[in-house]
C-alpha positions as CSV (number, residue, x, y, z in Angstrom):
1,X,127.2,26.6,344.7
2,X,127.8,23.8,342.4
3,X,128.6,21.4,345.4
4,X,126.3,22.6,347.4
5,X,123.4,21.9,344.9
6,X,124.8,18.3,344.2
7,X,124.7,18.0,348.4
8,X,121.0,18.7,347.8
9,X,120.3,16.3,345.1
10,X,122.1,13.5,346.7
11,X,120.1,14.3,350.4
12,X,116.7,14.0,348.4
13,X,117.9,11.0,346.4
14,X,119.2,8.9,348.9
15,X,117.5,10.1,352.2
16,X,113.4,11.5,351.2
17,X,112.6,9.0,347.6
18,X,114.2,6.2,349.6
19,X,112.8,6.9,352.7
20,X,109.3,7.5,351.0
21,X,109.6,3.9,349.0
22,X,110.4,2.0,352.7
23,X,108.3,4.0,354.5
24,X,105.4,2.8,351.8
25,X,106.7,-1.2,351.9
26,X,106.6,-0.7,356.3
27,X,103.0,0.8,356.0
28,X,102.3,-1.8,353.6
29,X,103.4,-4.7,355.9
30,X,101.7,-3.2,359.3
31,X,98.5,-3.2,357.3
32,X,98.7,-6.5,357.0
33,X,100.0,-7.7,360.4
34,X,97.0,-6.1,361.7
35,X,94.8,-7.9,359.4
36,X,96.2,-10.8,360.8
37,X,96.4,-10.3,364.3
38,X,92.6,-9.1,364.2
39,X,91.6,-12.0,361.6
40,X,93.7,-15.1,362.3
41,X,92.1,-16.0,365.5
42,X,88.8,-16.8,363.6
43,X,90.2,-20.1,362.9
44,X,90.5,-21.3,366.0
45,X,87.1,-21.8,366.4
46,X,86.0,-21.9,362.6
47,X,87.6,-24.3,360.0
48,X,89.7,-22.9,357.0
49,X,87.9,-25.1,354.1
50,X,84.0,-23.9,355.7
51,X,84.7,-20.3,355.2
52,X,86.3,-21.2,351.9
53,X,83.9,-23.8,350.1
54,X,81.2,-22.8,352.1
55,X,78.3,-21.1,350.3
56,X,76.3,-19.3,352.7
57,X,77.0,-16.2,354.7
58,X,74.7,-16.0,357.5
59,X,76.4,-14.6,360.9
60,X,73.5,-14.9,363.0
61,X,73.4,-18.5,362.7
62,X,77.1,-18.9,362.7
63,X,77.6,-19.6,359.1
64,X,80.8,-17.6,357.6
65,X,81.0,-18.8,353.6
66,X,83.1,-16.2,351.5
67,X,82.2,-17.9,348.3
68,X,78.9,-15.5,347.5
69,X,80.8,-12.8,348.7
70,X,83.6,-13.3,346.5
71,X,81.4,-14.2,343.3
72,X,79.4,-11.4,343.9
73,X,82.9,-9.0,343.6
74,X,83.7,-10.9,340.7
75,X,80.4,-10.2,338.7
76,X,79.9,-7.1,339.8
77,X,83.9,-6.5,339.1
78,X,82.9,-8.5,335.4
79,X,80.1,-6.2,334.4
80,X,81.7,-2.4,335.2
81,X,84.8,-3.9,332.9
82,X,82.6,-5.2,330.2
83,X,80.9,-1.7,329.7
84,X,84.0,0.5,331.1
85,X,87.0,-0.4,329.2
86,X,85.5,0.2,325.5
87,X,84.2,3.1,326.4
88,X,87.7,4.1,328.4
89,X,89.8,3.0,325.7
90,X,87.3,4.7,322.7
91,X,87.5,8.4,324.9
92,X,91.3,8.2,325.4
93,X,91.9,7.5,321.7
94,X,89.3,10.2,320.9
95,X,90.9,12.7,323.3
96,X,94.8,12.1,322.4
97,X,94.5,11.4,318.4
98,X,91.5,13.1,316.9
99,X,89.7,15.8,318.5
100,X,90.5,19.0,318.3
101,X,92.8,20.9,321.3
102,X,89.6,23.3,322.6
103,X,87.4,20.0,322.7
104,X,90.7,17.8,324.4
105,X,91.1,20.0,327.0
106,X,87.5,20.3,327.7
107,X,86.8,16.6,327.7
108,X,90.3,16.3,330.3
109,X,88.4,18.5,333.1
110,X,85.4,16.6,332.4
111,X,87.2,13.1,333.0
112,X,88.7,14.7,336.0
113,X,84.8,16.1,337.4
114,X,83.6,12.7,336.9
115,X,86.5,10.8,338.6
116,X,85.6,13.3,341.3
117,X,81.9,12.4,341.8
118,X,81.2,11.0,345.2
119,X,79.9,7.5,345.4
120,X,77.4,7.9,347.3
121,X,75.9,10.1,344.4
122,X,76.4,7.0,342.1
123,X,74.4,5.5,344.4
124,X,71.6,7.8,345.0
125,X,71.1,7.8,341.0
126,X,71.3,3.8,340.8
127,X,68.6,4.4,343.8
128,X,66.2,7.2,342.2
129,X,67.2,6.6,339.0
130,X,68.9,3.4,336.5
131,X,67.6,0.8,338.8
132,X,64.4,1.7,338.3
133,X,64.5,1.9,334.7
134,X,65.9,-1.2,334.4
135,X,63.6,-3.1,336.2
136,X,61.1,-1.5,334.1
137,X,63.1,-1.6,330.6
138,X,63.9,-5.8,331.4
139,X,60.7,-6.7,333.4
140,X,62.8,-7.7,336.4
141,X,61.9,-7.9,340.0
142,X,64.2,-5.8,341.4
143,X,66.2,-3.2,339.5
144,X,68.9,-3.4,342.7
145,X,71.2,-6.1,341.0
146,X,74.7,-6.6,339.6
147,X,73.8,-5.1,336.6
148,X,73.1,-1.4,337.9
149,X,75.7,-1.7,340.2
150,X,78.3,-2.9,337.4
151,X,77.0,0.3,335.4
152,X,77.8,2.4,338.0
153,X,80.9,1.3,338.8
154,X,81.9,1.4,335.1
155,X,81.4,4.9,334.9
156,X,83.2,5.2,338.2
157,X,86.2,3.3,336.8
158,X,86.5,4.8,333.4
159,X,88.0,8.2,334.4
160,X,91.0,6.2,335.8
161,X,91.1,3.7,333.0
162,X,90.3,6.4,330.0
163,X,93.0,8.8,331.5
164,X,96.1,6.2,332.0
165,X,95.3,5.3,328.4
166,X,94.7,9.0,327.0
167,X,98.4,9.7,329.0
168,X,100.2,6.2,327.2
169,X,98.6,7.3,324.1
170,X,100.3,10.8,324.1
171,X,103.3,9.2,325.0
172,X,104.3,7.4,321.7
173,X,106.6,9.0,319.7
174,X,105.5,11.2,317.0
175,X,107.5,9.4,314.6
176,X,106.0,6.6,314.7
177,X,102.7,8.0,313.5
178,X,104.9,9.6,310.8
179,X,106.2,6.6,309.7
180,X,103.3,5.1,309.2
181,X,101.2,7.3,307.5
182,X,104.3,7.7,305.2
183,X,104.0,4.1,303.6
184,X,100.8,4.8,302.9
185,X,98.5,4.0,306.1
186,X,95.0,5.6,306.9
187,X,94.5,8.1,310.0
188,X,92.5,4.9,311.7
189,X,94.8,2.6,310.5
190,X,97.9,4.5,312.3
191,X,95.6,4.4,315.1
192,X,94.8,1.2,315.4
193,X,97.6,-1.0,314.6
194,X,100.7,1.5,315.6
195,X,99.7,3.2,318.1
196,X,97.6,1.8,320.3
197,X,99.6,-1.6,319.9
198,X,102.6,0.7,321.1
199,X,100.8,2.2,324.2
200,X,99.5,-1.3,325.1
201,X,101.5,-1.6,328.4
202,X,100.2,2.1,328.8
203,X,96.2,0.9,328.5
204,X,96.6,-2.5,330.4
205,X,98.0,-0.7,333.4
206,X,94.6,1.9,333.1
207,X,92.5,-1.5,332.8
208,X,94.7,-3.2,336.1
209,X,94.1,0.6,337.8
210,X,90.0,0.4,337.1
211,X,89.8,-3.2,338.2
212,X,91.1,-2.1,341.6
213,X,88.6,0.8,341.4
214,X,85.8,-1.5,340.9
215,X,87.1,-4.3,343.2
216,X,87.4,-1.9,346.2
217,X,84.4,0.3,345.5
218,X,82.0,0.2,348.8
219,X,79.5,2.9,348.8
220,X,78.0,2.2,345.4
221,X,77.6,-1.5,345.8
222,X,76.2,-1.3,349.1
223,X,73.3,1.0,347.8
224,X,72.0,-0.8,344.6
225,X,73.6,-4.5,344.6
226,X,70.5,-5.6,346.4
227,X,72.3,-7.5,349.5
228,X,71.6,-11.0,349.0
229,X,74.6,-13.1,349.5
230,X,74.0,-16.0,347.3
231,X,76.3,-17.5,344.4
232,X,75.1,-16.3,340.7
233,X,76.2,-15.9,337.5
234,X,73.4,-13.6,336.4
235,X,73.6,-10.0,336.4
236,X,69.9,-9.5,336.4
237,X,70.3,-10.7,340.6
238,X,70.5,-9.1,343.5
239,X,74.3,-9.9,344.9
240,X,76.6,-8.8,348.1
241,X,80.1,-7.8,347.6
242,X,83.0,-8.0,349.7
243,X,83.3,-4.8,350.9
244,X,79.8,-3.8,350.9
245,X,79.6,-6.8,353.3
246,X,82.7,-5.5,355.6
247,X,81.3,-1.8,355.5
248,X,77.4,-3.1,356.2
249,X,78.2,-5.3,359.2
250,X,81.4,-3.9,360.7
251,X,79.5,-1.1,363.0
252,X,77.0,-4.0,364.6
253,X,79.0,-6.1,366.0
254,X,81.0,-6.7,369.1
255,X,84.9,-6.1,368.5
256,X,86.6,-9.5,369.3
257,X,83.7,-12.1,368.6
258,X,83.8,-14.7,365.8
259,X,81.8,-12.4,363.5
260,X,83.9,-9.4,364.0
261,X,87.1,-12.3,363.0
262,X,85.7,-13.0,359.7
263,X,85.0,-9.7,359.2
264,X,88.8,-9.2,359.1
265,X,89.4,-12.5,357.2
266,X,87.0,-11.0,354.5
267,X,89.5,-8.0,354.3
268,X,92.5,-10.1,353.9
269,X,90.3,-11.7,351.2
270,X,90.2,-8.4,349.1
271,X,93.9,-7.6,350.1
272,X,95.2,-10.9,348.5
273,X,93.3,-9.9,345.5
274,X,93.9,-6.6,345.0
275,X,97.8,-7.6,345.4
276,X,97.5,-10.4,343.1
277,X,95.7,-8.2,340.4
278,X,98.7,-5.8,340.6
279,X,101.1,-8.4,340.1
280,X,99.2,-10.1,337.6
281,X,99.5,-6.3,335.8
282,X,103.3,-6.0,336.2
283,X,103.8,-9.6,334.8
284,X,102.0,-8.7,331.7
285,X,103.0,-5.3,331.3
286,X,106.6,-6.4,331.5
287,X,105.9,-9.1,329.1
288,X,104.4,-6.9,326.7
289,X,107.9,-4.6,327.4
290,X,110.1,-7.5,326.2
291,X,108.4,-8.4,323.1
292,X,108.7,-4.8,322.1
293,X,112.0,-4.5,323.1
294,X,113.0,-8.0,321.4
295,X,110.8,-6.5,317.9
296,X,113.0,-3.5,318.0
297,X,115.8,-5.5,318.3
298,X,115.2,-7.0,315.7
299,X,114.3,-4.2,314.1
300,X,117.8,-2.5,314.5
């Protein structure tokens, strides 16, 4: 029996995980190769620095600039982590360190129903409901704007952000805590500069998580960003997102033309993003690893 379950073990180990992690990496890659094999052609008939530097998107007159697209991501992306993260990082520390275990597991299953919202419903409210009032509350012209769309998105983004940090904050050894408030140390103070500075890697990978959730979000932006691709730094206007472009315009037009191209050149776009925001992550967080490691080194 003793062989036989170590047969077992060894079968999952080296044939299903490793099979799962290639099979993930070969998904990964075809993804990609279709991109490109859909996308690429674009360029033969469109040049690379005018879909860059350019700064207008308008297809019907042949004009393909990424640049408002992008800059509209990017504030919309801005605003969501500006009003998400605080309140992420304040509910996790809330959750895992002070309240009580009746109210911690009741705020748990109300992360979770919020993370499982539809967002087309966080669209209908920015609709029916905050874009409105903001436009009245700020005596705007249009309450469909980065700003309600960057709310939105922020409450969309902090179940993902609040729970990675709730689970690293959990994850700290009680002794640490002990430790501290042994020499002395407040409740807050414990909090704040033990262990929250030792679930750090923990937090920044819930912050890298809800960028991506913000980043790729389509429904939402779609609805209440207004639509106007134009380069902005103010939240207050209306802006178009990458993939509230993509998701807009891919069902209009015809499958092989130039349009349809950049359409896929636009995806690539947001897939060179969303892989350089998770190795950006992995860089820090490992960063943040070593320093630890080289304190408690030190330490010892």
């Amino acid at each position: 029996m003793l062989r036989r379950g170590k047969l077992v073990e060894l079968a999952i180990e080296k044939v299903l995980i490793r099979t799962a992690g290639y099979l993930a990496v070969v998904i990964l890659f075809l993804i990609l190769l279709f991109i490109l094999r859909e996308g690429a052609p674009f360029f033969t008939s469109y040049r690379l620095d005018e879909f860059i530097l350019r700064a207008d998107w308008y297809p019907l007159s042949g004009r393909y600039g990424m640049l408002p697209l992008l800059s509209g991501s990017l504030l919309v992306t801005a605003v969501a982590l500006i009003f998400s993260v605080p309140m992420a990082i304040c509910s996790a520390i809330f959750i895992s360190e002070i309240a009580p275990p009746v109210l911690r597991n009741l705020l748990k299953v109300l992360l979770e129903i919020l993370a499982s919202v539809p967002s087309v419903v966080f669209g209908f409210i920015g609709i029916v409901l905050l874009g409105p009032w903001l436009q009245q509350l700020l005596g705007i012209r249009t309450g469909m704007n980065a700003l309600t769309a960057g709310i939105l998105l922020a409450f969309m983004a902090l179940p993902t952000i609040a729970s990675v940090a709730e689970e690293a904050l959990q994850a700290v050894p009680r002794s640490l805590r002990e430790a501290s408030l042994a020499l002395g140390a407040s409740r807050m103070q414990t909090i704040l500069k033990v262990t929250v500075p030792a679930a750090s890697t923990g937090i920044i990978a819930g912050i890298m998580l809800g960028v991506g959730r913000a980043i790729g979000e389509t429904m939402t932006v779609m609805m209440v960003a207004g639509g106007s691709p134009q380069i902005t730094l103010s939240p207050l206007e209306p802006v178009r997102t990458i993939t509230g472009t993509i998701a807009a315009e891919m069902g209009e037009v015809v499958m092989g033309d130039q349009h349809y191209r950049a359409l896929f050149m636009l995806g690539l776009l947001l897939f060179l993003i969303t892989l350089g925001i998770n190795t950006l992550s992995g860089v820090i967080i490992d960063r943040i690893r070593r320093r630890q490691g080289g304190r408690g080194g030190q330490g010892t």
